[in-house]
Backbone bond lengths (Angstrom), bond angles and torsions (degrees), N, CA, C in turn:
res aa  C-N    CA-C-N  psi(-1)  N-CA   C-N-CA  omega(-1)  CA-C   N-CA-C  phi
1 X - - - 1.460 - - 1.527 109.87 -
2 X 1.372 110.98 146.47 1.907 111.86 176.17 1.549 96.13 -169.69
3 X 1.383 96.62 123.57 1.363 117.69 175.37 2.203 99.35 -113.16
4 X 1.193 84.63 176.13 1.604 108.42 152.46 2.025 113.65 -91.81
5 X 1.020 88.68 -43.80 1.530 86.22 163.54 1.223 155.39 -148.86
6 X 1.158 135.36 123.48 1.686 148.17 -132.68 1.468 98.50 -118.74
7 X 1.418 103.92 120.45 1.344 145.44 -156.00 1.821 101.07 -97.09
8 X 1.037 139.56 88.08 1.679 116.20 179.95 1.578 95.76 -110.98
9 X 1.094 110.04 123.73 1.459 121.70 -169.34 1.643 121.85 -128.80
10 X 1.279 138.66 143.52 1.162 142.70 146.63 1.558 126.02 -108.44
11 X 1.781 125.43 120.79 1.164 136.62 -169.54 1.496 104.97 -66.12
12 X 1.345 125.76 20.26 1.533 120.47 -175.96 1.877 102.11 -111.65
13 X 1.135 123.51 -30.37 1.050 138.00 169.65 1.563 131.30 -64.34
14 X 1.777 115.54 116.02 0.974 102.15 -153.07 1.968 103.67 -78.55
15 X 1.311 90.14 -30.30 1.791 102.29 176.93 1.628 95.58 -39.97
16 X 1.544 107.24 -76.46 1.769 98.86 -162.69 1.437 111.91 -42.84
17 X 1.459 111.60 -38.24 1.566 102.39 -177.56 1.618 128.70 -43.61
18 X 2.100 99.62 -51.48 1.501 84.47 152.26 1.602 138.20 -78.66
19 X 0.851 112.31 -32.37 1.370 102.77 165.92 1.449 135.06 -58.36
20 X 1.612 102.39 -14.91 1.800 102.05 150.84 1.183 116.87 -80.02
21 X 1.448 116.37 -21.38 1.553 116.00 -179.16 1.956 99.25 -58.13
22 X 1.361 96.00 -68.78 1.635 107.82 -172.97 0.909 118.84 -47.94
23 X 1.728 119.54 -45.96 1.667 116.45 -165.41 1.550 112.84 -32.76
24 X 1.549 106.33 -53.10 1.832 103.79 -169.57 1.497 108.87 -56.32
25 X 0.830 124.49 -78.94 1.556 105.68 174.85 1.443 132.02 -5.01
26 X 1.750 88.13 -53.52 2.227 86.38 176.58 1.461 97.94 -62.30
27 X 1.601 110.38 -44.29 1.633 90.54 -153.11 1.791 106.23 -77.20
28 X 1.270 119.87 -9.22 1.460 109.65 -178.10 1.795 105.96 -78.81
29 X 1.141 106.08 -34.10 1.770 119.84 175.78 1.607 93.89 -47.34
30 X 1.458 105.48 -72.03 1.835 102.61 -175.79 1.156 135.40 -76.54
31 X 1.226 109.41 11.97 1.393 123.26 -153.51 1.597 130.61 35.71
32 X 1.176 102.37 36.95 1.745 101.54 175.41 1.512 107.82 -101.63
33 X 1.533 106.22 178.11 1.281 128.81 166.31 1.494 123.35 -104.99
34 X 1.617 127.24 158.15 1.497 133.91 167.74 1.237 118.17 -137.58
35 X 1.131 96.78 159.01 1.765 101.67 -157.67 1.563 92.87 -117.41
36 X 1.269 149.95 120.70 1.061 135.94 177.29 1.630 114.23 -109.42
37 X 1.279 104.96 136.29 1.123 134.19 -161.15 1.846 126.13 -108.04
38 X 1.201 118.06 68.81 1.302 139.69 -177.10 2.002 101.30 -35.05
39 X 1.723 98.63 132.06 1.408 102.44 177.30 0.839 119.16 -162.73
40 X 1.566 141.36 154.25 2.018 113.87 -147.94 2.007 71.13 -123.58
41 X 0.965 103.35 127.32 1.567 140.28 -171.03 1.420 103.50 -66.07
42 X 1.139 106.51 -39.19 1.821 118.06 -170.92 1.634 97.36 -88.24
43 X 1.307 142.40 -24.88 1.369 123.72 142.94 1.202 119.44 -50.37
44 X 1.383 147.37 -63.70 1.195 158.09 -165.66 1.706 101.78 -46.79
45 X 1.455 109.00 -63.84 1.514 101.27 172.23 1.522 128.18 -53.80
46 X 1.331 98.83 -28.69 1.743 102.90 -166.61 1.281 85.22 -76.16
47 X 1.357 153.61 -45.68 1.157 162.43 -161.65 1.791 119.31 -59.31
48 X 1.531 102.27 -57.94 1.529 114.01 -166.62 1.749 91.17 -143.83
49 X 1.083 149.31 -25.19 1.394 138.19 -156.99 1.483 106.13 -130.54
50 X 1.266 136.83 46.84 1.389 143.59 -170.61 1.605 99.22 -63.48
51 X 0.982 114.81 -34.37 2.181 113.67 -176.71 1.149 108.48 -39.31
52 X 1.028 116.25 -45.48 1.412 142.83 -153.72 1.596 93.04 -47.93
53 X 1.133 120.60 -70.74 1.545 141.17 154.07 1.302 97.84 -6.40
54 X 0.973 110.76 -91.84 1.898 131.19 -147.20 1.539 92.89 -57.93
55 X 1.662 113.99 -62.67 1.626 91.52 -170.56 2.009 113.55 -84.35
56 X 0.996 94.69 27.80 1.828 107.10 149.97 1.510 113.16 -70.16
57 X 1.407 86.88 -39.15 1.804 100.75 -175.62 1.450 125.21 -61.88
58 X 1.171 103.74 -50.47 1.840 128.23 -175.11 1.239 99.22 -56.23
59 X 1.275 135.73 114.53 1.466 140.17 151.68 1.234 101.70 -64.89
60 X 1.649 158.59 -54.80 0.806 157.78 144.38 1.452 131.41 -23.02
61 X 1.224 111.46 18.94 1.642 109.79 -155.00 1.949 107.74 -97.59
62 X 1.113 119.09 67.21 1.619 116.20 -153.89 1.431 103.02 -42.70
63 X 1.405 124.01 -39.46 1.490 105.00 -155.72 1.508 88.23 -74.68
64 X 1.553 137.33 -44.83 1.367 125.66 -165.81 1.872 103.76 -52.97
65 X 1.435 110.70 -58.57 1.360 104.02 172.34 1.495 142.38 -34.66
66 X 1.604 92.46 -37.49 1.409 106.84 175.17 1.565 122.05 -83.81
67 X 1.533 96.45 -13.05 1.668 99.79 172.79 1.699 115.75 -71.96
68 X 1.585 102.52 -38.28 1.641 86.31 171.52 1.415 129.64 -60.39
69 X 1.443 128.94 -12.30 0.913 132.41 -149.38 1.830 88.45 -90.74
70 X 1.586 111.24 -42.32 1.120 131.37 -156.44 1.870 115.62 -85.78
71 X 1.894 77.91 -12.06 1.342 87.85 -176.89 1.609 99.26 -84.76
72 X 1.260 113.03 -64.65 1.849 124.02 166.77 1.777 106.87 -15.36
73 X 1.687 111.04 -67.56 1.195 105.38 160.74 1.697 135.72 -21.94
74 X 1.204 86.44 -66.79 1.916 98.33 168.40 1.401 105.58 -39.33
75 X 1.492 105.94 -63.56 1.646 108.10 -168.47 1.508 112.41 -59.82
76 X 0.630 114.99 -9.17 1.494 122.01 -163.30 1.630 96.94 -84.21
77 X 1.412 84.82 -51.65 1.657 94.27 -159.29 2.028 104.72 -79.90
78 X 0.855 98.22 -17.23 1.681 111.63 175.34 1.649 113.98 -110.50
79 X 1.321 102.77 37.13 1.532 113.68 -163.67 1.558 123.39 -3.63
80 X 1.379 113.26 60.36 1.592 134.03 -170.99 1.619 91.16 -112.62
81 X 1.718 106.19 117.51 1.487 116.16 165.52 1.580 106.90 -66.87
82 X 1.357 104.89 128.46 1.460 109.64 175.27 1.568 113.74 -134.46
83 X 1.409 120.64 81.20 1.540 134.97 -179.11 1.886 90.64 -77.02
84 X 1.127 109.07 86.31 1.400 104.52 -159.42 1.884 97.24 -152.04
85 X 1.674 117.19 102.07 1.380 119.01 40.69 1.713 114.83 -112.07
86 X 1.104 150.09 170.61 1.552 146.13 -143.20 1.635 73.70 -136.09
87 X 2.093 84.61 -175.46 1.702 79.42 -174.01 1.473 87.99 -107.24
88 X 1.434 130.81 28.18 1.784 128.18 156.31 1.580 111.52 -82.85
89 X 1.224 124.14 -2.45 1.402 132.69 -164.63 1.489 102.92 -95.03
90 X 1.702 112.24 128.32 0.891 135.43 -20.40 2.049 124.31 -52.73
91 X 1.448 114.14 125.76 1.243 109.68 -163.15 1.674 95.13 -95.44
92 X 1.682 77.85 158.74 1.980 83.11 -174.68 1.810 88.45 -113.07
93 X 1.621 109.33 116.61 1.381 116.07 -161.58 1.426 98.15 -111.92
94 X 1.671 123.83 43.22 1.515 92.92 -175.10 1.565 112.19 -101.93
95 X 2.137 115.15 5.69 1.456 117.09 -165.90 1.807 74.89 -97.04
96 X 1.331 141.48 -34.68 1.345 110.66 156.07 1.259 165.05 -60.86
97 X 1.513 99.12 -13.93 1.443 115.22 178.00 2.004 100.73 -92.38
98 X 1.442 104.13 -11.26 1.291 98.42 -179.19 1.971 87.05 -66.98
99 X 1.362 107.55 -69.20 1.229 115.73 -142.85 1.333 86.82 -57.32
100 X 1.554 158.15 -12.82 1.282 141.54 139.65 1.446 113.55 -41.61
101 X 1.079 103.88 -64.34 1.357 103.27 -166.89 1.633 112.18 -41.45
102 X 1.212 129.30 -68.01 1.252 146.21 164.35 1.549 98.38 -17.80
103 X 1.151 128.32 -50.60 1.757 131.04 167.91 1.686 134.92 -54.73
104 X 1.767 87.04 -15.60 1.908 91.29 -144.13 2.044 99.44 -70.93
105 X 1.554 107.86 -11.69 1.579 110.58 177.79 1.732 100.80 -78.79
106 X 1.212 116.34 -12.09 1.530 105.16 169.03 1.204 115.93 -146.65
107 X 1.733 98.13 113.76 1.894 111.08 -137.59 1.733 95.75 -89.30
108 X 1.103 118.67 -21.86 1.641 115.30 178.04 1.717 98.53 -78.50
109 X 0.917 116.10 -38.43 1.782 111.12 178.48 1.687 117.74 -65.20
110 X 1.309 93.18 -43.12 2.029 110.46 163.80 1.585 94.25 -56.74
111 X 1.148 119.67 -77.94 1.273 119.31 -147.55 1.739 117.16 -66.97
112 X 1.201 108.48 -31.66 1.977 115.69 137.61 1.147 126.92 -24.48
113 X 1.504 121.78 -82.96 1.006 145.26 163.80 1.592 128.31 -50.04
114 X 1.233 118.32 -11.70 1.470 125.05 179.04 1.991 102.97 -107.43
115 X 1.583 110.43 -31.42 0.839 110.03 176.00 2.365 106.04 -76.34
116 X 0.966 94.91 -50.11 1.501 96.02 167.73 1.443 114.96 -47.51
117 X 1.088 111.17 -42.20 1.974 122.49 -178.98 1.363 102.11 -56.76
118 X 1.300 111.02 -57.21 1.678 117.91 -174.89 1.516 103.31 -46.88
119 X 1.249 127.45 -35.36 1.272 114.98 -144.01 1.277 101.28 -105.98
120 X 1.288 112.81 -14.31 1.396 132.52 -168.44 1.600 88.34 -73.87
121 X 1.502 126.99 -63.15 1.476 135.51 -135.91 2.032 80.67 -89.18
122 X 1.801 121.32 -55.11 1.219 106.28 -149.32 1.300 107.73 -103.75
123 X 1.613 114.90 6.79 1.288 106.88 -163.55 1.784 88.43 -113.34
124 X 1.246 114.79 -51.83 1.238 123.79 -163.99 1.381 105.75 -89.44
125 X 1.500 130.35 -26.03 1.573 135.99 162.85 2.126 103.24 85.30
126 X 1.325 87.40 22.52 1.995 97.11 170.24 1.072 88.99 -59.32
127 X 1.345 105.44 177.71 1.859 137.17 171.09 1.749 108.40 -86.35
128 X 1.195 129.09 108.16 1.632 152.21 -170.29 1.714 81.04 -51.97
129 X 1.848 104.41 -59.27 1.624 87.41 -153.66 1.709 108.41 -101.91
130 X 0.887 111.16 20.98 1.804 98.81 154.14 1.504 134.24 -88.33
131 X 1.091 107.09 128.43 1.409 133.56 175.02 1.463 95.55 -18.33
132 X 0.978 88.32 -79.00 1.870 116.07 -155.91 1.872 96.99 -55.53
133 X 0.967 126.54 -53.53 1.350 129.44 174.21 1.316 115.19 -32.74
134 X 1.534 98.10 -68.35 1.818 127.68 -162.03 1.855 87.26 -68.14
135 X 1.282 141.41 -56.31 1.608 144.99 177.31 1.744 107.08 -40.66
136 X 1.359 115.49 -52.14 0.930 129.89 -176.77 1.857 110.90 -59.77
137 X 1.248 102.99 -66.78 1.692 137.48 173.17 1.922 91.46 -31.89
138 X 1.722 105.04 -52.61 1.423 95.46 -161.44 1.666 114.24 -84.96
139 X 1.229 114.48 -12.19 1.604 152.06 -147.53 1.400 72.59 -93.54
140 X 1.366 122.35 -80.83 1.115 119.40 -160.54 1.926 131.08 -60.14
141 X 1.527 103.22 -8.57 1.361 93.35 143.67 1.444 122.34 -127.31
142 X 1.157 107.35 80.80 1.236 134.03 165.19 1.945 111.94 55.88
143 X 1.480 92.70 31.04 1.803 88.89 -178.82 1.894 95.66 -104.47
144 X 1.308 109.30 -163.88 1.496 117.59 -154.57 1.393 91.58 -101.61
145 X 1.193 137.21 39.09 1.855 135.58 175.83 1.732 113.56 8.66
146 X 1.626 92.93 -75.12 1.764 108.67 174.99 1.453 101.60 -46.24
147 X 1.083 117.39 -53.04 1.596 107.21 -163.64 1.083 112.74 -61.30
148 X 1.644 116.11 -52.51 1.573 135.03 -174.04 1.548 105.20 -48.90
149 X 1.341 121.54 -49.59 1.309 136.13 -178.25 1.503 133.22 -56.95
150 X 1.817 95.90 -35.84 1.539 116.49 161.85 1.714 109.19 -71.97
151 X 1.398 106.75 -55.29 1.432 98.97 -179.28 1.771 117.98 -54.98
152 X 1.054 113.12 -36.08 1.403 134.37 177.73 1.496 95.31 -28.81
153 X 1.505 116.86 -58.01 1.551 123.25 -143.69 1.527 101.19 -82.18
154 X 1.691 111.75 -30.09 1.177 107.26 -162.01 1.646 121.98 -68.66
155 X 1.567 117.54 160.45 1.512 122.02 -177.68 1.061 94.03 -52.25
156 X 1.239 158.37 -66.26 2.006 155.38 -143.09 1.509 94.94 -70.32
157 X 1.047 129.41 -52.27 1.464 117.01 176.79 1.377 120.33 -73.73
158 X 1.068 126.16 -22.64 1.628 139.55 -170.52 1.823 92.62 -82.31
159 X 1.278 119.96 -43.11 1.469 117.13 168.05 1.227 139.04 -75.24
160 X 1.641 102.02 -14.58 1.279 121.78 -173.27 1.561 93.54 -82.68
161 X 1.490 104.24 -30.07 1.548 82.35 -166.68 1.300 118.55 -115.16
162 X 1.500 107.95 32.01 1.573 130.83 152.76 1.082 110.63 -107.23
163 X 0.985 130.74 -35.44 1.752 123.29 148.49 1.420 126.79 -21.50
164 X 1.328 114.18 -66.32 1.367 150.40 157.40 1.453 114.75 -14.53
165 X 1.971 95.04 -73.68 1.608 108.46 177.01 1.739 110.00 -78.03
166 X 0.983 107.91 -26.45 1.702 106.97 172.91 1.432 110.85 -72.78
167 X 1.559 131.63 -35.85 1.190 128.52 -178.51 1.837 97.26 -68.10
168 X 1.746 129.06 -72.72 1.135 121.96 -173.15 1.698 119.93 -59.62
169 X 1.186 147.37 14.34 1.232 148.06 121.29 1.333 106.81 -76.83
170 X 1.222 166.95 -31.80 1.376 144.81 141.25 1.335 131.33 -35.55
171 X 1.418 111.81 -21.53 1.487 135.71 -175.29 1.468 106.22 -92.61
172 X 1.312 115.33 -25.39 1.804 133.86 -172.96 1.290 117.34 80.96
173 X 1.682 89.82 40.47 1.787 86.41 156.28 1.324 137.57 -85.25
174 X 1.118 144.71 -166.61 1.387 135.54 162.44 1.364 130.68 -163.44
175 X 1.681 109.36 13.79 0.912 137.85 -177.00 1.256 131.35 -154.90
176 X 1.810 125.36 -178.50 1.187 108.17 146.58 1.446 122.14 -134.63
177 X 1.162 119.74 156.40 1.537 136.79 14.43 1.455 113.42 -85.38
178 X 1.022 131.37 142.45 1.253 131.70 -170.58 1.732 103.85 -125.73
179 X 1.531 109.86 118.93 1.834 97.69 -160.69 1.630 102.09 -125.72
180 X 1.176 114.67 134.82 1.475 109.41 -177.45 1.750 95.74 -141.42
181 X 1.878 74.79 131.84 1.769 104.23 177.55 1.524 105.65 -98.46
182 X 1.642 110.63 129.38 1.169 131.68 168.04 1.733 114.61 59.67
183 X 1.694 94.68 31.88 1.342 106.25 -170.50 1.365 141.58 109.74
184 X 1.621 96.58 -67.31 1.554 116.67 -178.38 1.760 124.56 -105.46
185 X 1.600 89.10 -6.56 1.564 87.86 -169.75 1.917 113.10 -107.37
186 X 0.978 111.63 115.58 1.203 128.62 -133.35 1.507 81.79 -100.78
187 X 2.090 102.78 143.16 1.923 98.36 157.62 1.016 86.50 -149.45
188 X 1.409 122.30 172.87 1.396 138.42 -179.95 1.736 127.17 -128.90
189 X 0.976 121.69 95.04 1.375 110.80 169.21 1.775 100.43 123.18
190 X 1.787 109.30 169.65 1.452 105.54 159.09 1.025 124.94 -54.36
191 X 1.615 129.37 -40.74 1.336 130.03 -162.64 1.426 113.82 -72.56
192 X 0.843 110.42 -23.94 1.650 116.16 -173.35 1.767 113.33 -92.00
193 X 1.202 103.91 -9.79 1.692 114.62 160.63 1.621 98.36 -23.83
194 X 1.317 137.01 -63.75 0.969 133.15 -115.67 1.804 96.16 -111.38
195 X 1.456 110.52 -4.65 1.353 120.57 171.99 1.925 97.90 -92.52
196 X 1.528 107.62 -34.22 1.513 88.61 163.41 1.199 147.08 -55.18
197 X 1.564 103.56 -48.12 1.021 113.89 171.85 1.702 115.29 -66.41
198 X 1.112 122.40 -26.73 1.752 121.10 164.94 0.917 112.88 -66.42
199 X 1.601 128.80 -11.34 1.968 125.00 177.86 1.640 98.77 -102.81
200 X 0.937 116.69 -33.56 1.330 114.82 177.92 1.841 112.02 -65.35
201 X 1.730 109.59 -30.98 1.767 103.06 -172.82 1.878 88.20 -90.11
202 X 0.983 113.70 -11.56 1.522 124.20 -175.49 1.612 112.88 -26.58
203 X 1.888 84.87 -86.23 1.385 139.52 140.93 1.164 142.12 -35.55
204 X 1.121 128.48 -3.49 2.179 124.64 -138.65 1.748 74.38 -93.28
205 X 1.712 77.73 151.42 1.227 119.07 -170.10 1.540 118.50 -104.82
């Protein structure tokens, strides 16, 4: 697989959600492609972004407070339902990023299924990490649930998708979504969509 741009994502995050919503747009504007790249988010912090933690903690924390507000905004403006935060929040997403992972060799079946996931966890407020949910979630657009679910468990996917989070903190990520153009050029988050798409007309190939 080789795109222009590489997607490293976690389905627990309400940011990546829009920014999976948006990405297509940049890439149909520039005409490129993305390869998306499954990564359990809660490695990445334990790794390089431990804060992350602590001001979870702060009830007092204005800028965190003020981000939901800003986050809703987003949704609004990218007409993405976001019943967001649920009472699974903070969600522990790693039996979902398996059942991504298990997808990531067939990127229209991932990219189905991750978009269904989103909607499942922020629209509909299900449980991110149950089995039975995420089987159902994938079942329901027409992929193999049981199958997805068996592969899910196995060691090759369980490595693949520490691979994944060990490769994008090697790269200097520290989050998600974490998006890199033509390899090396690194952005972070929904908001910055819009610096991608300016490196991508930069550049075009």
């Amino acid at each position: 697989m080789s795109a222009r741009v590489e997607f490293f994502f976690d389905l627990s995050s309400p940011w990546t959600c829009l920014a999976f919503h948006n990405l297509p747009g940049v890439l149909e504007r520039t005409g490129v492609t993305a390869i998306y790249r499954p990564i359990l988010v809660g490695g990445v912090f334990n790794s390089v972004n431990p804060a992350v933690y602590a001001a979870r903690e702060q009830a007092d924390n204005r800028r965190l407070q003020h981000s939901w507000k800003v986050l809703k905004d987003w949704a609004r403006l990218a007409g993405v339902p976001m019943n967001f935060p649920s009472q699974y929040h903070p969600a522990k997403s790693v039996q979902a990023m398996r059942f991504a992972t298990a997808l990531e060799a067939d990127q229209t079946a991932l990219a189905r299924f991750a978009r269904a996931a989103f909607a499942s966890y922020f629209g509909r407020q299900e449980n991110l990490d149950d089995p039975e949910v995420l089987e159902a979630v994938a079942t329901a657009e027409g992929l193999d649930g049981a199958a997805i679910r068996a592969a899910a468990g196995s060691d090759e996917v369980k490595a693949r998708l520490r691979a994944n989070t060990d490769e994008v903190v090697a790269r200097g990520g520290y989050g998600s979504p974490t998006i890199f153009v033509d390899g090396t050029d690194m952005y972070f988050g929904n908001d910055q969509l819009p610096l991608v798409e300016a490196a991508l007309k930069r550049t075009p190939r």
